[in-house]
N, C-alpha and C positions, 0 to 999 in steps of 0.2 A: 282395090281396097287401100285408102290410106289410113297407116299408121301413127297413132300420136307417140309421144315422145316415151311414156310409164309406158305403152305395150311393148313398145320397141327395149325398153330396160328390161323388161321381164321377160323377153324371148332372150337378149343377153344372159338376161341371168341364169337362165333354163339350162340352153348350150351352155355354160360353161362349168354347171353344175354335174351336166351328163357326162361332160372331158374327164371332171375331177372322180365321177363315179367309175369311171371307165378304169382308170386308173387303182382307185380303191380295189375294184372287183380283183384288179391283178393279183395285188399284194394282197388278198384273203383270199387265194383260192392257190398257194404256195403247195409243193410236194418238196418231199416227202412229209408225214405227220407221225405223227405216237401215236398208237391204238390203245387206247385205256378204257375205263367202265365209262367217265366222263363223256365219251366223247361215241360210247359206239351206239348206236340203238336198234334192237332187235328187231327182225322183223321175221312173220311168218315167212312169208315167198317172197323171193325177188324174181326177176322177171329170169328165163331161163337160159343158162348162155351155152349156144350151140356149136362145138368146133369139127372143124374140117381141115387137117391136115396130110398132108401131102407124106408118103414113105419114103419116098425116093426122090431127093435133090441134090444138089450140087451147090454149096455155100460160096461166098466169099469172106473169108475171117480175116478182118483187121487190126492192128492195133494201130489208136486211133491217135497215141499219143507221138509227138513229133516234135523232141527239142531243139532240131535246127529251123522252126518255123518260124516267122518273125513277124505274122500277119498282125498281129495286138501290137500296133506301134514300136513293130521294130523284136516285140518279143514272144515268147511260142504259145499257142492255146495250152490254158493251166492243165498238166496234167491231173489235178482233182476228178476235169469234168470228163477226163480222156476213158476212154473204154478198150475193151476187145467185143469185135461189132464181126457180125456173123449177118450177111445181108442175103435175103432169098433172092431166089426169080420170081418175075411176076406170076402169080397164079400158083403159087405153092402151097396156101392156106388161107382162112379163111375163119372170121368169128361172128357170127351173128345175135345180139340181145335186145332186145325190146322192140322188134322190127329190121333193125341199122345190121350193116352187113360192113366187116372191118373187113380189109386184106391184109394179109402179114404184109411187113415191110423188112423187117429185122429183129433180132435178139441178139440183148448185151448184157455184161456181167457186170456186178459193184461187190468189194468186199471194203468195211462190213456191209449189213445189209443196209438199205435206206431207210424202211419202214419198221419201226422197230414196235413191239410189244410191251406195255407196261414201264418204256423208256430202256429194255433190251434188245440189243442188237443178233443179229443171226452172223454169219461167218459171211456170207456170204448172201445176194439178191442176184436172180435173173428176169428182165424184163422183156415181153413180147410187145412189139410195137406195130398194131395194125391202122392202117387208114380207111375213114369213113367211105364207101366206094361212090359216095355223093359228093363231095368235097376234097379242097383243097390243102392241102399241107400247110398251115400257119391258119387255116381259120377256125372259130371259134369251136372247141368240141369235136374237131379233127379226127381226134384221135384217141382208138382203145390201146390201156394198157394193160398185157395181162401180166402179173407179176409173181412170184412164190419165191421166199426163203429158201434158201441151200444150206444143209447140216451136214453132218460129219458122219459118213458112215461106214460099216466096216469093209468095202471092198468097194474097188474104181466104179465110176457109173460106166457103163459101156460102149454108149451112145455117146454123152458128151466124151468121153476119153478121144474118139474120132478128132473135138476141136484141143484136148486140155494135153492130148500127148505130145503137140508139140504145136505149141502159144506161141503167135506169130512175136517177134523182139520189134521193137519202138518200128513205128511209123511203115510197117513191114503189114505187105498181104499173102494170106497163103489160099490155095483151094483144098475144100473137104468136100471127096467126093460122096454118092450115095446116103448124105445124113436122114434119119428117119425123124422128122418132127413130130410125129404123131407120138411116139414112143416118149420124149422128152416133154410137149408141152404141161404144161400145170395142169391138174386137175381143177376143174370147176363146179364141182359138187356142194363143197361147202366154201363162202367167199367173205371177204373186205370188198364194200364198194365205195367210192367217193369219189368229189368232181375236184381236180386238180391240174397240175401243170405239167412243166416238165422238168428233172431234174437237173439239167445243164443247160445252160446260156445255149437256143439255137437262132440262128437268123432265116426268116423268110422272107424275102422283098416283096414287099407290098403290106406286109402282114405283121411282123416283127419288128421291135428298134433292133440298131445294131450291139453286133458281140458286145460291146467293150458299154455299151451303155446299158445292158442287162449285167453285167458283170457289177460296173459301178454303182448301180442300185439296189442289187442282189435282189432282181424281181425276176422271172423267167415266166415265156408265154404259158397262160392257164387254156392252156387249149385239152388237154387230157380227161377222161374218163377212167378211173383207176378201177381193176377188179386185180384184188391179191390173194393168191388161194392161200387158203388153211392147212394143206397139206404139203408140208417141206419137202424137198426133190437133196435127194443125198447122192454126195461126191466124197471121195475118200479122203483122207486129212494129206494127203499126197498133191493130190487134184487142189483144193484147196488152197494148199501152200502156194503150188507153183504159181496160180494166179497173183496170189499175192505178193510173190518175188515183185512181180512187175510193177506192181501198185502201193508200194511198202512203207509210204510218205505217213506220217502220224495223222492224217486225215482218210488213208488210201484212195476210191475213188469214188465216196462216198459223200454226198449233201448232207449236211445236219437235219434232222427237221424242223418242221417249219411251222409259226401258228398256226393252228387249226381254226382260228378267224370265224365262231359262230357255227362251221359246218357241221355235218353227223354223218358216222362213217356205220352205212347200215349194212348188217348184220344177218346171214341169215343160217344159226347156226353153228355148233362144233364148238372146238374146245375151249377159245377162249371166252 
């Protein structure tokens, strides 16, 4: 089939409309957001999320931050985006909703939290991060997050005290043996859900721009599916702090949030 000169414009035009959409879609599907009346909308049922967690594993706890790095042109990844990262084995858990079956991958901490209520921050965020078991890491919708607030409560939690009694120091790995994930993960009874990203610059070759060009945009891959429970997981103001020694910078290791770009963060139920 040959093409005249105006089809051939308009398939240009098309392609480069899709690039610039491609692009849009990044920067409005940004995480963390503010949960407000504005923005949540209720729904009866959402679809049901089913966990399978493992009692008995063997972590690896990092801390991920590391000032003698020099990989950003000479200088260290910012500790804002830096964690303490507690990474499973393969086949330690598992989340399944609306058919899709996640594998844990990891859980990390942010103080304050990222997701905040009403434009309030919680002390504390810990995020579960599973992969699609059909896909690859950087592709689109990759990835379940499951996430809950941490508050301040009157005696240590028991189970994280395993990783909080002694927080690995910069760029240091410890093992925690026997951790009970079932015991710790969030409840999913009542949830925040919405389609988002992730909240630190990551790179995946093939799939991702690089660190420093996520950085300088402050766009990061929307590859996430967000579920945040409603029901906070309490760590004692001890627990708390000590994280926070680490992380003490007047931003700690926490993302501002980010426009809510049009979305609706549905609702099914509970307090707020």
């Amino acid at each position: 089939m040959i093409m005249n000169k105006s089809w051939k414009q308009d398939l240009i035009t098309l392609l480069l409309l899709a690039a610039t959409a491609t692009v849009a879609q990044a920067q409005d599907r940004q995480s963390p957001v503010d949960f407000n009346k504005s923005v949540i909308q209720h729904v009866r049922k959402l679809p049901k999320v089913t966990v399978d967690m493992s009692s008995h594993v063997d972590l690896s706890v990092k801390n991920t931050w590391n000032p003698a790095d020099t990989s950003l042109g000479g200088n260290p990844f910012p500790k804002e985006f830096c964690t303490v990262k507690a990474t499973v084995p393969a086949n330690s858990g598992s989340v399944t909703v609306d058919g899709r079956t996640y594998n844990l991958l990891q859980f990390h901490f942010h103080t304050p939290s990222e997701h905040t209520v009403d434009g309030e921050h919680a002390p504390m965020e810990v995020h579960f991060v599973c992969l699609d078991s059909t896909k690859a890491l950087g592709q689109p919708d990759s990835l379940l997050v499951v996430g809950a607030w941490i508050v301040k409560g009157k005696k240590p939690n028991h189970e994280f005290n395993k990783i909080f009694d002694a927080l690995p120091s910069p760029n240091t790995t410890v093992a925690v043996a026997n951790f009970d994930l079932a015991e710790v993960f969030p409840s999913t009874s009542s949830t925040f859900r919405y389609p988002g990203g992730l909240t630190a610059p990551t790179y995946v070759a093939g799939f991702t721009p690089t660190i420093q060009e996520q950085i300088d945009s402050d766009t990061f891959p929307e590859i996430v599916n967000w579920v945040v429970s409603d029901e906070p997981i309490k760590l004692s103001g001890g627990q708390i702090e000590g994280f926070h020694a680490l992380f003490d910078e007047p931003v700690g290791n926490s993302r501002e949030t980010q426009d809510i770009a049009g979305r609706k963060v549905l609702r099914d139920g509970g307090k707020h």
